[in-house]
NUMI-304146 format. One record per residue (C-alpha): residue number from 1; residue in three letters; x, y, z. Coordinates in steps of 0.25 Angstrom, whole numbers. Each point is the difference from the previous one (the first is absolute). Layout:
% residues N
REC  num  residuo     c1     c2     c3
REC  NUM      ALA      X      Y      Z
...
END
This chain:
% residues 535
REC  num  residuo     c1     c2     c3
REC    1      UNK      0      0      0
REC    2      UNK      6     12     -4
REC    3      UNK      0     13      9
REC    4      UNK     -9     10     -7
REC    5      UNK    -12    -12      0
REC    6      UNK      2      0     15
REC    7      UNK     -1     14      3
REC    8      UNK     -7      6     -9
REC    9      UNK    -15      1      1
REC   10      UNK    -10     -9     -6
REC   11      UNK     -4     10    -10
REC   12      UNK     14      2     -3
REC   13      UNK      2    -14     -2
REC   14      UNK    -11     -2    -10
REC   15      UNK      5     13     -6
REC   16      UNK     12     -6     -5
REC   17      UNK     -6    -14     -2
REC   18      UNK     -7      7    -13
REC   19      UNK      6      0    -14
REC   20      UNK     10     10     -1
REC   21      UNK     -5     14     -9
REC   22      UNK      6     10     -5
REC   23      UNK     14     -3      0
REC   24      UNK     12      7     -7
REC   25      UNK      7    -10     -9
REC   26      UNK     14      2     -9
REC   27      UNK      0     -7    -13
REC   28      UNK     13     -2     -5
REC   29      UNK      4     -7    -14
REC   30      UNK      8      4    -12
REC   31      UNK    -12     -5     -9
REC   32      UNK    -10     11     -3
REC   33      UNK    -10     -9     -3
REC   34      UNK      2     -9     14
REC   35      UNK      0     13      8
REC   36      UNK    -13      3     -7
REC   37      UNK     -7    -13      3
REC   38      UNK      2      0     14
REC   39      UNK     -3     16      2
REC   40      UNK    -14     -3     -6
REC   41      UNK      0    -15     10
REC   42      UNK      4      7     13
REC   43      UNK    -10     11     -3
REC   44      UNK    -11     -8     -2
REC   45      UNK      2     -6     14
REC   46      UNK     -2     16      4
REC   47      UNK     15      1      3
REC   48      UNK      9     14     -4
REC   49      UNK     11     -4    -10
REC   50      UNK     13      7     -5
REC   51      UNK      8     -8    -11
REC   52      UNK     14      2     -3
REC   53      UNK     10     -5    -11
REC   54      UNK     12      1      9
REC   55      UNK      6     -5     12
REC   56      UNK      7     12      2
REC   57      UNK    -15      8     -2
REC   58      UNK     -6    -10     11
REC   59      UNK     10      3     10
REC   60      UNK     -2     15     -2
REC   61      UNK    -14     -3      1
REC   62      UNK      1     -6     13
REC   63      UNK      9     10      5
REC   64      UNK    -11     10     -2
REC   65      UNK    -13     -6      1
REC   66      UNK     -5    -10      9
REC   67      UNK     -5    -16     -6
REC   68      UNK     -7    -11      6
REC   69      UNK      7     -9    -10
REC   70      UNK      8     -1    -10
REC   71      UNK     -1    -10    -13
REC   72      UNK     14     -1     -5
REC   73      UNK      5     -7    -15
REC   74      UNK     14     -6      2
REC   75      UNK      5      0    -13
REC   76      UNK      3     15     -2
REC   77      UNK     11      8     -8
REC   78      UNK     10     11      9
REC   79      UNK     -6     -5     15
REC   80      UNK     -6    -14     -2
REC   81      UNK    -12     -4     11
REC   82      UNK     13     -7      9
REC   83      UNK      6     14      2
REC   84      UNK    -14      7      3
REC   85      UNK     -1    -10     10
REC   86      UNK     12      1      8
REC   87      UNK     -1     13      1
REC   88      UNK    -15      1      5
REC   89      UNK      4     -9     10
REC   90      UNK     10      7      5
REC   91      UNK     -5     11      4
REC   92      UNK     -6      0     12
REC   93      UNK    -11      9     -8
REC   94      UNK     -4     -8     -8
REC   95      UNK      3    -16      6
REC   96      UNK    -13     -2      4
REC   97      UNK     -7      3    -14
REC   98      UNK     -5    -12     -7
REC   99      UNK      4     -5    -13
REC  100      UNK     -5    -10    -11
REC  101      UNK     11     -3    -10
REC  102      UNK     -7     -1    -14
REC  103      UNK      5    -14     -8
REC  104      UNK     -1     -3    -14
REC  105      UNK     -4    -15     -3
REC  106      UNK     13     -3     -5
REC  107      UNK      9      5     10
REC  108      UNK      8     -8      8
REC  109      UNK     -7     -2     14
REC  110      UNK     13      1      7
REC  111      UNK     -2     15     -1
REC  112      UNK    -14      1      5
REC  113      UNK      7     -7     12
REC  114      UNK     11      8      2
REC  115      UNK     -8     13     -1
REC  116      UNK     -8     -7     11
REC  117      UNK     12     -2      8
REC  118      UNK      4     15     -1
REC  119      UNK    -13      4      6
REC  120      UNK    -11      0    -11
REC  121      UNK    -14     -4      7
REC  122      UNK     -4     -9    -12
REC  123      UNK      0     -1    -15
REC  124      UNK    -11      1    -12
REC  125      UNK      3     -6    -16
REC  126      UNK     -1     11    -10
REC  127      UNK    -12     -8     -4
REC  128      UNK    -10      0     12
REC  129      UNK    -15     -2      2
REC  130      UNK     -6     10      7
REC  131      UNK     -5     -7     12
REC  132      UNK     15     -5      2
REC  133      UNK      5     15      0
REC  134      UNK    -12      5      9
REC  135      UNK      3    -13     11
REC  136      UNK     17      4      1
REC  137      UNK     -3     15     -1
REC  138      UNK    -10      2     11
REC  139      UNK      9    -11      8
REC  140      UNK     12     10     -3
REC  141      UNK     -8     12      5
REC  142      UNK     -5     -7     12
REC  143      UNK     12     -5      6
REC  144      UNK      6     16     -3
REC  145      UNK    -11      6      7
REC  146      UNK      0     -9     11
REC  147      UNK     17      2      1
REC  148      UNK     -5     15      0
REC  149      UNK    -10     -1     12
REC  150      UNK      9     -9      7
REC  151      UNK     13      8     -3
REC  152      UNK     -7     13      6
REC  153      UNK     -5     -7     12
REC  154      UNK     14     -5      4
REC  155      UNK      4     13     -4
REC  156      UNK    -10      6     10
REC  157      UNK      4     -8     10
REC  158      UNK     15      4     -1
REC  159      UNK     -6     15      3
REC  160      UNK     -7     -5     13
REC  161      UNK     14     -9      4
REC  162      UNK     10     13     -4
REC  163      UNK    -12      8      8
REC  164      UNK     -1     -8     12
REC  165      UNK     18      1     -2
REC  166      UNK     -2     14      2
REC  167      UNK     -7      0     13
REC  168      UNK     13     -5      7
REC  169      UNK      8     12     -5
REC  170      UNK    -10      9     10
REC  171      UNK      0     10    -11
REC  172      UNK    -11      0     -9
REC  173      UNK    -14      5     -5
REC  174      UNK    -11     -7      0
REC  175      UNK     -5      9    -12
REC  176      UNK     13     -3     -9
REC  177      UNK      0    -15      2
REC  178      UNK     -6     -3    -14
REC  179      UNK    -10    -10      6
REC  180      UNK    -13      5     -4
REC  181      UNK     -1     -7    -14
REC  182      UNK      1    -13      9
REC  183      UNK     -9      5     11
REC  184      UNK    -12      2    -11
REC  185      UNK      1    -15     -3
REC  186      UNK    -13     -8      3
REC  187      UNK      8    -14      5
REC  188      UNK      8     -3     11
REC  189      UNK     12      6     -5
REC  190      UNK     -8     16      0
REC  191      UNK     -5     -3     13
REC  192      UNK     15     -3      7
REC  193      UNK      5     13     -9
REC  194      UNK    -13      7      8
REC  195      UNK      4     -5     15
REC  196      UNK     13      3     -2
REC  197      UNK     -2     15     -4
REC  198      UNK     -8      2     11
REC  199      UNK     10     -8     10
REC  200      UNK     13     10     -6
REC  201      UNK    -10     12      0
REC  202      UNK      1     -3     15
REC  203      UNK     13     -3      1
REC  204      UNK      4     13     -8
REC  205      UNK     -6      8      8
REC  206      UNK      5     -6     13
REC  207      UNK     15      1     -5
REC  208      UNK     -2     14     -6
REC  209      UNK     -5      6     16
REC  210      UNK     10     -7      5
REC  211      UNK     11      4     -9
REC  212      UNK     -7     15      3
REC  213      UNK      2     -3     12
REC  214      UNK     14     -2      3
REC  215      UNK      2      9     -9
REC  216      UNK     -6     10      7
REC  217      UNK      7     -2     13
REC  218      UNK     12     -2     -9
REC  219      UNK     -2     13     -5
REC  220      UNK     -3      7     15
REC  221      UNK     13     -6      4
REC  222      UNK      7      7     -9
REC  223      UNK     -8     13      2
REC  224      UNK      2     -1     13
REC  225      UNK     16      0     -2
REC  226      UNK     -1      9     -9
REC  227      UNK     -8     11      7
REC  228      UNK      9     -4     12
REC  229      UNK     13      6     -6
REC  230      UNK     -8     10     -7
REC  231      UNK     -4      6     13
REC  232      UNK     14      2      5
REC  233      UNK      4      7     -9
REC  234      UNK     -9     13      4
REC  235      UNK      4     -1     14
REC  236      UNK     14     -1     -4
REC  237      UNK      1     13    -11
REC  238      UNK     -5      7     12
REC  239      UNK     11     -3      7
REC  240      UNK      9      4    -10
REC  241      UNK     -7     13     -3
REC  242      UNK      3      3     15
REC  243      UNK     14     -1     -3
REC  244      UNK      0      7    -11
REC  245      UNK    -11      0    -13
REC  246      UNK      5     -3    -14
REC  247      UNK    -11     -6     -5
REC  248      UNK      6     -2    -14
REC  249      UNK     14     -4      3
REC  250      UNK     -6    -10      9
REC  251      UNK     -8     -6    -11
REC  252      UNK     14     -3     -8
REC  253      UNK      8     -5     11
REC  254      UNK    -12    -11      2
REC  255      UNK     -1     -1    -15
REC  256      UNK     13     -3     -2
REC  257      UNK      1    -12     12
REC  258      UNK    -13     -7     -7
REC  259      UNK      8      2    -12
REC  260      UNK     13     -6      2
REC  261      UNK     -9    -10     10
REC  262      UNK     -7     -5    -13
REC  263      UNK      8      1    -10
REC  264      UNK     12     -8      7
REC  265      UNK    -12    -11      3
REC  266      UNK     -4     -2    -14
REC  267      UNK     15      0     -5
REC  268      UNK      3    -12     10
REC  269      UNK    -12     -6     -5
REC  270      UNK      0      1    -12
REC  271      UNK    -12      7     -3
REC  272      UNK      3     15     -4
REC  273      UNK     -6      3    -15
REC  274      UNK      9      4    -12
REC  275      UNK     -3     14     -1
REC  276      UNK      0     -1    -16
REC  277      UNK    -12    -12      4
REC  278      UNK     -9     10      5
REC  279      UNK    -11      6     -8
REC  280      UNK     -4     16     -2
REC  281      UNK    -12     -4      8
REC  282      UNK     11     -4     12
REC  283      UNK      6     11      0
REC  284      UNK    -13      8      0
REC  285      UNK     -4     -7     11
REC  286      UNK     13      1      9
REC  287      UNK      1     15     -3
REC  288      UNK    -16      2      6
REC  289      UNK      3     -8     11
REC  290      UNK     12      6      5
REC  291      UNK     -6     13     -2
REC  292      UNK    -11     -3      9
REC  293      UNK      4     -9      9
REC  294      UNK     13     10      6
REC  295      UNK      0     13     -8
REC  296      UNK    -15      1      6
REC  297      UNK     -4     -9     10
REC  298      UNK     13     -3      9
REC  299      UNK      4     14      1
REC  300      UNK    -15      5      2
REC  301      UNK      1    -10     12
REC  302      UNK     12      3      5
REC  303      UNK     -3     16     -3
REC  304      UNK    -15     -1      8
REC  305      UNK      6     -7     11
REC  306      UNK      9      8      3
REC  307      UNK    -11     11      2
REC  308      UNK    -10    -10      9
REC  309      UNK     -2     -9     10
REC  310      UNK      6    -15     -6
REC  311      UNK    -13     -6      5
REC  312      UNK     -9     10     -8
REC  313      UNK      7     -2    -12
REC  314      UNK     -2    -15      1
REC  315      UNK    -12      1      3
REC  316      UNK     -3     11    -13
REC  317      UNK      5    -13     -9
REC  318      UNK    -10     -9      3
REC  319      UNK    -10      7     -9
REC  320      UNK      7     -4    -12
REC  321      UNK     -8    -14      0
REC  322      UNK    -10      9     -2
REC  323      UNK      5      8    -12
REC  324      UNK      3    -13     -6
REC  325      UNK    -10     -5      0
REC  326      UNK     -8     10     -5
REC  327      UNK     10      2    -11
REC  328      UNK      0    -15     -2
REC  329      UNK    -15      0     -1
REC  330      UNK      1     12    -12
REC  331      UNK      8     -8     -7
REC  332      UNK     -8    -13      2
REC  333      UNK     13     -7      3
REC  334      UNK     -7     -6     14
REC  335      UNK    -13     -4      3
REC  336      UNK     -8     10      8
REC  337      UNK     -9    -10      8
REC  338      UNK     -7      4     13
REC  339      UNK      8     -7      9
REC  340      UNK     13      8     -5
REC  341      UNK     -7     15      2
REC  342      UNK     -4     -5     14
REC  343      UNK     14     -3      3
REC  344      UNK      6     11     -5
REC  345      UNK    -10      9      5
REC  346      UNK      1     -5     15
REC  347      UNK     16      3     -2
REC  348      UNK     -3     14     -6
REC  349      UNK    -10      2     14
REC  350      UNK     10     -4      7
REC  351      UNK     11      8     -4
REC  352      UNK     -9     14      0
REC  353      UNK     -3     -2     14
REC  354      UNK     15      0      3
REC  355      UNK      3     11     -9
REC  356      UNK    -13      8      9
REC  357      UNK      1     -5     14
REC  358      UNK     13     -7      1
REC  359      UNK     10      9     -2
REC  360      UNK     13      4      8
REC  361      UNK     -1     11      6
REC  362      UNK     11      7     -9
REC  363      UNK     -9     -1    -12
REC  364      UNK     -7     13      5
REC  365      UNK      7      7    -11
REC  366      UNK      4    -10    -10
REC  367      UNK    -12     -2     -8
REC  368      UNK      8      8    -13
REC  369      UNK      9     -9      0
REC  370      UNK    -11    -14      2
REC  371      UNK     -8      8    -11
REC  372      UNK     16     -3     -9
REC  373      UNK      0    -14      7
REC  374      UNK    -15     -4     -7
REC  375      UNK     10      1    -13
REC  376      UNK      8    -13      6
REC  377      UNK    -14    -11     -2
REC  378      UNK     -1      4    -14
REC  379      UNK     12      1     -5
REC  380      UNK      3    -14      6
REC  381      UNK    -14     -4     -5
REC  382      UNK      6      5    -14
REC  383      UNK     13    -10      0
REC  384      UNK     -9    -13      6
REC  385      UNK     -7      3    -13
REC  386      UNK     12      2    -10
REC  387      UNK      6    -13      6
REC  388      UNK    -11     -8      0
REC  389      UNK     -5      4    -15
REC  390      UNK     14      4     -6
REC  391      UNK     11     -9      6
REC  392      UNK      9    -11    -11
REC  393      UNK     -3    -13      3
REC  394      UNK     13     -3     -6
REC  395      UNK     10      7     11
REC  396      UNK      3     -6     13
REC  397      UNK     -6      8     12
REC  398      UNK     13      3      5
REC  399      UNK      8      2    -13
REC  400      UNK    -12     10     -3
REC  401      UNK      1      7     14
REC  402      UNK     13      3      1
REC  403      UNK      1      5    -15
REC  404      UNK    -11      8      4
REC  405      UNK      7      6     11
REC  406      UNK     14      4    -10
REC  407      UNK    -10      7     -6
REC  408      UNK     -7      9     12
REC  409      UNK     14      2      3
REC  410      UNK      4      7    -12
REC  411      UNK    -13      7      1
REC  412      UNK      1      5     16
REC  413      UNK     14      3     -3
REC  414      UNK     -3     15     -9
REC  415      UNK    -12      2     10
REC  416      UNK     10      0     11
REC  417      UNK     10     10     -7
REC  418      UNK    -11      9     -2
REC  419      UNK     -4      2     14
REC  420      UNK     13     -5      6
REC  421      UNK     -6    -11      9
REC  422      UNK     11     -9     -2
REC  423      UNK      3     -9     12
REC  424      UNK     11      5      7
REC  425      UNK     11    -12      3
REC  426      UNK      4      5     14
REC  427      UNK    -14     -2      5
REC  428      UNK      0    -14     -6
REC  429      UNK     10     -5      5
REC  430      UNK     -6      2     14
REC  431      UNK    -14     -3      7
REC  432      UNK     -8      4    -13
REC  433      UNK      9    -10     -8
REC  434      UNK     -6    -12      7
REC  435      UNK    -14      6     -2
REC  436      UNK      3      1    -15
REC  437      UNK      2    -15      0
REC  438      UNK    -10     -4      7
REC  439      UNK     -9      7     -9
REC  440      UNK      6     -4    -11
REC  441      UNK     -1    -16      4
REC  442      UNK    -15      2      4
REC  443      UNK     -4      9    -11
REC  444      UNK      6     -8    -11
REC  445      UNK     -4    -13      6
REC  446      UNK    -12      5      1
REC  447      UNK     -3      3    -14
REC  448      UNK      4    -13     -6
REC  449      UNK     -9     -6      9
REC  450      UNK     -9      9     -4
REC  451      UNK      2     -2    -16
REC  452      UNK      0    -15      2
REC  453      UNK    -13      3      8
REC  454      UNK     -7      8    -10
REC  455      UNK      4    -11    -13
REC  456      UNK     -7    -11      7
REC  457      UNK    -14      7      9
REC  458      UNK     -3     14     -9
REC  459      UNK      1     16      3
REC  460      UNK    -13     -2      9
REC  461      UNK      6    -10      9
REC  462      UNK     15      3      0
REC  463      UNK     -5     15      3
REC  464      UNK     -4     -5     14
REC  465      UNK     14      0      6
REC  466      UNK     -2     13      2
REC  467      UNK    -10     -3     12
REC  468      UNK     10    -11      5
REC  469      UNK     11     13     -1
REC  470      UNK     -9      7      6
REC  471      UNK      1     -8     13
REC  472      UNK     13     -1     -1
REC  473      UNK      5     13     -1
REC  474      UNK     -9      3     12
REC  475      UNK      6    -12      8
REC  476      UNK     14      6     -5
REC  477      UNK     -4     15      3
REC  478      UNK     -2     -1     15
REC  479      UNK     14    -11      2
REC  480      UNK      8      8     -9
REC  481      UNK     -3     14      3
REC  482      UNK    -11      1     12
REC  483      UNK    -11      3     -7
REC  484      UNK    -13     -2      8
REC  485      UNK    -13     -7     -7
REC  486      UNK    -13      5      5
REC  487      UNK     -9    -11      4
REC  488      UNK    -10      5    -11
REC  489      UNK     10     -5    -10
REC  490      UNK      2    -13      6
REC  491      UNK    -17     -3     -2
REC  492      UNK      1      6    -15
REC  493      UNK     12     -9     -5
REC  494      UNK     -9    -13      4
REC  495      UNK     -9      6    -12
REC  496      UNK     12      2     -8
REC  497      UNK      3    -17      3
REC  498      UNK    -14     -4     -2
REC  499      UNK      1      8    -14
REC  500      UNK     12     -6     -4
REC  501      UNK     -7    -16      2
REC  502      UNK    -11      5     -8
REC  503      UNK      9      2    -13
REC  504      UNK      5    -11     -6
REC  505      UNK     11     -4    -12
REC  506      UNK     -6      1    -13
REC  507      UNK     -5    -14     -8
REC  508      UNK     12     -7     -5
REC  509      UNK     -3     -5    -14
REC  510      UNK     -1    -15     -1
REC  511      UNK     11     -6     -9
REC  512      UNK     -7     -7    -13
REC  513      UNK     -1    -14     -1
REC  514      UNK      5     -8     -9
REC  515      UNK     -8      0    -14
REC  516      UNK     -6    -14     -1
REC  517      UNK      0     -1    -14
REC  518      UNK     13      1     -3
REC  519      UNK     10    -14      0
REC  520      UNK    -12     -8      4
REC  521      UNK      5    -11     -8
REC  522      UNK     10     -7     12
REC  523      UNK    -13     -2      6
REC  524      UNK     -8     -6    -12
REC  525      UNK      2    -14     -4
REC  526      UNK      2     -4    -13
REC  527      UNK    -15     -5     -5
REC  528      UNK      7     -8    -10
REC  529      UNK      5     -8     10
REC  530      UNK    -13     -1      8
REC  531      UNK    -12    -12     -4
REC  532      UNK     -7      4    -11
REC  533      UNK    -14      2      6
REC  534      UNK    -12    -11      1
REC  535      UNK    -11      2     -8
END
C-alpha cells in the first residue's frame, strides 16, 4: 500500500483512482508522419500534445514546459532516443517524468530493453492499435501523478521534520515556519502540521518573554553600571571646578586618557580599523559624534557644574529620558505605548518636585544657571538618538570611541586657544590630577558601557541611565562634597525608580528561520527506489 492511498481522503482516493485527463504529453519522432498520428491519437484521449522532430528540440522543450509523459522514437539523427534518455534521467528535474520508447517492428528488441534499462517507463510499436496506446498511456500518467502527490507529500513532511528541527535552535517564528500548506491538508498529516503550530505558537511566545526577560535585566545591569560611573563624574567636576575651572582644558585632558586608553586596546587586540577601510558615512559619523558628545556635552557639564550644587546638576539630567523619548517617539524609532508614557512621566514628577521642593539651600540664586543646566537632557537626548539611528555596525565599539575621542580632541584644542582655558600642568600634577583621572576612567567607561548599551536595548531604554545617575551622583554628592538631600528628594527619587521599571528595552527582532523550501532533497527519498503503489 503506498503512502498517498493511506493518508489521503477517501475522495481523494477515488479521485486519483479515475482515468487520467487532461495531461500534457511530448511527442518526439523524426517522422512527420509518426508524429502526426500520434498527436491526433493522444488527443482523442482528450490529452494536450506538443511534437518535436528532434531530440535536442525535446530536451528544450522540457527545460521550459512542463509534460506528464514523454513518447520517444530511438532511431533518431544528431541525438538518438538513447541520449534523450540519459539526459532526462539525470537531471533531477526531469528523473521522474515518464517515457514510452516508440519501436518499429523490425527493430531489434534488445534496444527496447536497454531503453527500459535507462529509465524508460514502457514501449509502444510504431504500428499500434488505439486501445494498446490508450492502456500504456493512462498507466504512464497514473504512475507520474501518483509520484507527483507522493513526492509532494514526502516533500511536506520534510518541512514539518526541518520545522519541528528548528524548534530546538530556541529561535524561530512560528509565522515563518513555512508550514501552513501542510497544515491545510485534510488527513493526518495536516492535522499534525496544525497541533504542531499551535504547540511552537506556545512555545514562541514563551522563549521570546523569557529571552525579553533577561534581556531586560540584562540591559538594567548594565544601565545600572553605566548611570553608576556617569554619576560620579558630576560630583567629581565639582571638585575640580573648586580647584580651579577650565572647563575645556579638562575636557581634553580626559579625551585624550580615553583615547590612548582605547586605541592602545584595539591595537593589542587587534581590532583597530584601516582608516582607508572607513567610509565617508564613518567619517560623517565620527565628526558629529565627537562634536556632540565633548565640544558640547562634556564641557557644558563640566562648565554648569562648576556653577551649581553637584546634586542638582545630577538631578537636572535625568530629564533626558524624557526628551528621548519624546524625540524617539517624533521620529517613530520607538513604540509610544502607554505603559512607556507612564513610566516616564512618574520619572519627570519625580524630578520636578525635586527641582521645586527639594532644593539646597544654596539654589536660592541659582535658577539662571539651572535654566542653562535644562540644555544638558536634551542635548544628551540628541546623542542617545544619533547613536542609536546613525552608529556603523562595522566599527568596534571601542575602536569607534577612541577615534572618536582624537577627533573631539582636535576639536577642543582651538576652543581652548580661543579662551585660553587650557589646563595648566602644575595643577595637574597635584590634587586635581587624580581628580582628572578618576574622571577620566568613569567618564569614558562610562560611555562605552553606554554605547554598548544603546546597540542592543534602543534610545528610550539606554536613555534611563540618566535616573540611575541621578541616584548616583546624589549618593556621591553628599560622600564627596557634604551635600545635604532634603527628605522630599529621597520620596520623589522612589517615583523616579518606579518610572525607570516601567520602561522596558525595545523588541529585539527575531532571527528568520531557515527557508523550508530550499535543499529539501536530503530529506526526500528517491521515489524511484520506493514500491510502486498498489492498485
Amino acid at each position: 500500500m503506498s503512502v498517498v492511498s493511506e493518508t489521503q481522503p477517501p475522495e481523494a482516493r477515488a479521485a486519483e483512482a479515475r482515468p487520467p485527463e487532461g495531461a500534457r504529453v511530448l511527442i518526439v519522432d523524426d517522422s512527420g508522419t509518426v508524429r502526426l498520428k500520434l498527436s491526433k491519437a493522444i488527443q482523442s484521449l482528450g490529452h494536450e500534445t506538443t511534437a518535436v522532430a528532434s531530440g535536442k528540440l525535446a530536451l528544450e522543450q522540457v527545460a521550459q514546459n512542463p509534460f506528464d509523459l514523454v513518447l520517444l522514437d530511438i532511431v533518431m539523427p544528431e541525438m538518438d532516443g538513447f541520449e534523450v534518455l540519459k539526459a532526462l534521467k539525470s537531471s533531477r528535474a526531469t528523473r521522474d517524468l515518464p517515457v514510452i520508447v516508440i519501436s518499429a517492428l523490425d527493430e531489434e528488441m534488445s534496444s527496447v530493453i536497454s531503453a527500459i534499462e535507462l529509465g524508460a517507463e514502457d514501449f509502444l510499436p510504431k504500428d499500434f492499435e488505439l486501445a494498446l496506446l490508450k492502456a500504456r498511456v493512462a498507466t504512464c500518467i497514473e504512475k507520474k501523478r501518483l509520484r507527483d502527490v507522493e513526492t509532494e507529500y514526502l516533500r511536506q513532511v520534510a518541512k514539518l521534520t526541518r520545522a519541528a528541527a528548528s524548534l530546538e535552535t530556541g529561535r524561530f517564528n512560528p509565522s515563518k515556519l513555512g508550514i501552513r500548506d501542510v497544515a491545510s491538508r485534510r488527513d493526518g498529516l495536516g492535522k499534525l502540521a496544525t497541533v504542531f503550530a499551535t504547540m511552537a505558537q506556545k512555545v514562541y511566545e514563551r522563549e521570546r518573554k523569557m529571552r525579553q526577560n533577561i534581556r531586560t535585566f540584562r540591559g538594567a545591569l548594565l544601565l545600572l553600571a553605566c548611570g553608576g560611573l556617569w554619576g560620579i563624574v558630576v560630583p567629581l567636576s565639582k571638585m575640580a571646578s573648586l580647584v580651579e575651572a577650565h572647563p575645556v582644558g579638562l575636557a581634553i585632558l580626559i579625551d585624550t586618557i580615553g583615547a590612548v586608553f582605547c586605541i592602545g586596546i584595539c591595537l593589542k587586540r587587534r581590532t583597530m580599523p584601516s582608516l582607508k577601510d572607513l567610509t565617508w558615512a564613518d567619517y560623517k559619523f565620527i565628526l558629529g559624534f565627537a562634536f556632540i558628545s565633548s565640544v558640547i556635552n562634556q564641557v557644558l557639564v563640566y562648565w554648569v557644574a562648576s556653577k551649581l550644587p553637584a546634586s542638582i546638576v545630577s538631578i537636572v539630567i535625568v530629564l533626558e529620558g524624557f526628551a528621548v523619548f519624546l524625540f524617539a517617539a517624533l521620529m517613530r524609532t520607538e513604540a509610544p505605548n502607554v505603559k512607556r508614557f507612564l513610566g516616564l512621566g512618574l520619572g519627570l514628577a519625580g524630578i520636578f518636585i525635586i527641582l521645586l521642593y527639594g532644593e539646597p539651600g544654596q539654589m536660592a540664586t541659582g535658577w539662571v544657571w539651572l535654566v542653562i543646566a535644562l540644555v544638558i537632557p536634551v542635548t544628551y537626548a540628541v546623542e542617545d538618538i544619533y547613536l542609536s539611528e546613525s552608529k556603523p555596525a562595522n566599527i568596534n565599539n571601542v575602536a569607534l570611541f577612541g577615534i572618536t575621542l582624537v577627533v573631539s580632541v582636535f576639536m577642543l584644542i582651538p576652543l581652548a586657544a580661543f579662551y585660553q582655558d587650557f589646563m595648566p600642568f602644575d595643577l595637574v600634577a597635584g590634587r586635581l590630577g587624580v581628580i582628572v583621572l578618576l574622571m577620566a576612567a568613569a567618564g569614558n567607561l562610562a560611555m562605552l558601557l553606554f554605547i554598548q548599551l544603546i546597540s542592543s536595548t534602543g534610545a528610550v531604554f539606554a536613555s534611563q541611565n540618566a535616573y540611575a545617575g541621578t541616584a548616583a551622583g546624589i549618593g556621591w554628592s553628599m560622600l564627596l562634597l557634604g551635600e545635604a538631600i532634603p527628605v522630599v528628594t529621597w520620596a520623589s527619587l522612589a517615583l523616579v525608580i518606579i518610572g525607570l521599571l516601567m520602561v522596558e528595552p525595545k523588541q529585539e527582532a527575531e532571527e528568520e528561520p531557515p527557508l523550508l523550501d530550499d535543499s529539501l532533497e536530503e530529506f526526500v527519498p528517491r521515489l524511484d527506489l520506493l514500491p510502486l503503489p498498489s492498485k
